[in-house]
N, C-alpha and C positions, 0 to 999 in steps of 0.2 A: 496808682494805688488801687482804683478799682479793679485794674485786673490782674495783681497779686489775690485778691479776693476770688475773683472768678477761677483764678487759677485752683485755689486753694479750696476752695468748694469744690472743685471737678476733684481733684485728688481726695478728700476727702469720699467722695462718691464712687470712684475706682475703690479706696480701700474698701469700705463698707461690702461691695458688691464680690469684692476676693473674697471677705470673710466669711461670707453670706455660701462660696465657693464651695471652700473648705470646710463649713460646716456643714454641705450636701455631703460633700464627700467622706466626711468621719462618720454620719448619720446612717449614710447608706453602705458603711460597709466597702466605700472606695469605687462603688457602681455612682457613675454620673449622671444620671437621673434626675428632673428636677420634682421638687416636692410634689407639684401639682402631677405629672407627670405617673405618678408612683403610688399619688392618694395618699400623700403625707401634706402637713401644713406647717410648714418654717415659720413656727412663731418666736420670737426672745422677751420675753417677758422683764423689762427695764423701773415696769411702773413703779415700784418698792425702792427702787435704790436712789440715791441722790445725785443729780449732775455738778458735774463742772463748769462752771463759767469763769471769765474772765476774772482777776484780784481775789477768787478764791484761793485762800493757803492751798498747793500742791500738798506737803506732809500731812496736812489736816484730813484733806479731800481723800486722800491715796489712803490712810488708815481708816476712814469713814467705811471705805468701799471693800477693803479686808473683811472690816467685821460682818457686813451686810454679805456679803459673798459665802461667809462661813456658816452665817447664820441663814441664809436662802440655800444653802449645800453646792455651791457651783462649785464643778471640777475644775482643776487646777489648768485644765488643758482651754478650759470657755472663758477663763478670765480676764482673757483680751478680747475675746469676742464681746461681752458685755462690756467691759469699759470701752471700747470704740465708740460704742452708741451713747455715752456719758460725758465724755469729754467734748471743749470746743474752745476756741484760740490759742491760747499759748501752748497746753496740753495735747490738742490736737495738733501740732506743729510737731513736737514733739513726736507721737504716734507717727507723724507722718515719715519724720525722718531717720525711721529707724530701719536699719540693713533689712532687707528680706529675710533673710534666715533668722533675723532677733525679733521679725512681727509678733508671733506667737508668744513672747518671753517675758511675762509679766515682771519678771526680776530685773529687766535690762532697761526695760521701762522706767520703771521705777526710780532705778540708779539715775537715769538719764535726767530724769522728773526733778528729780531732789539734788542734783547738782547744780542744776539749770537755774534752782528757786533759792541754793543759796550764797 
């Protein structure tokens, strides 16, 4: 059991660090560069928004995050960038197990979320 955990912490830590990737590379223009590197600073600013934990409602949580998203103006394309760093157990399992080409796909997410919870 503990190392489904370990396991699932490391993956969790690979994801983070793609997205962390990805977002050098939408930032920069597709030059791979790293922030420091360039004299940029990769900050994502999470403090405002509400996390995920465990026995929290999915539909509750996922609508929370809509309106806060809307309301902090984040593009449609960062919005699993921020929720990565929001979610953790079930949620994050989820996140985890979604195709590579559906990472990015807040919608696929989603569906996956609210299926999963009911």
């Amino acid at each position: 059991m503990e190392m489904e955990a370990q396991l699932e912490a490391k993956k969790l830590e690979l994801e983070e660090k793609k997205l962390e990737a990805q977002l050098r590379l939408q930032s920069n223009g597709g030059n791979a560069s790293t922030p420091q590197a360039s004299g940029e600073q990769l900050k994502l600013d999470i403090s405002a928004f509400a996390h995920y934990r465990d026995g929290n409602h999915p539909a509750v949580f996922l609508s929370n995050f809509e309106r806060q998203a809307q309301r902090y103006k984040v593009p449609g394309e960062k919005l699993m960038m921020y929720l990565s760093a929001l979610v953790e157990g079930d949620m994050a399992v989820v996140l985890n197990s979604l195709p590579s080409d559906a990472a990015d796909d807040y919608n696929a997410f989603k569906l996956q979320c609210l299926k999963g919870s009911s």
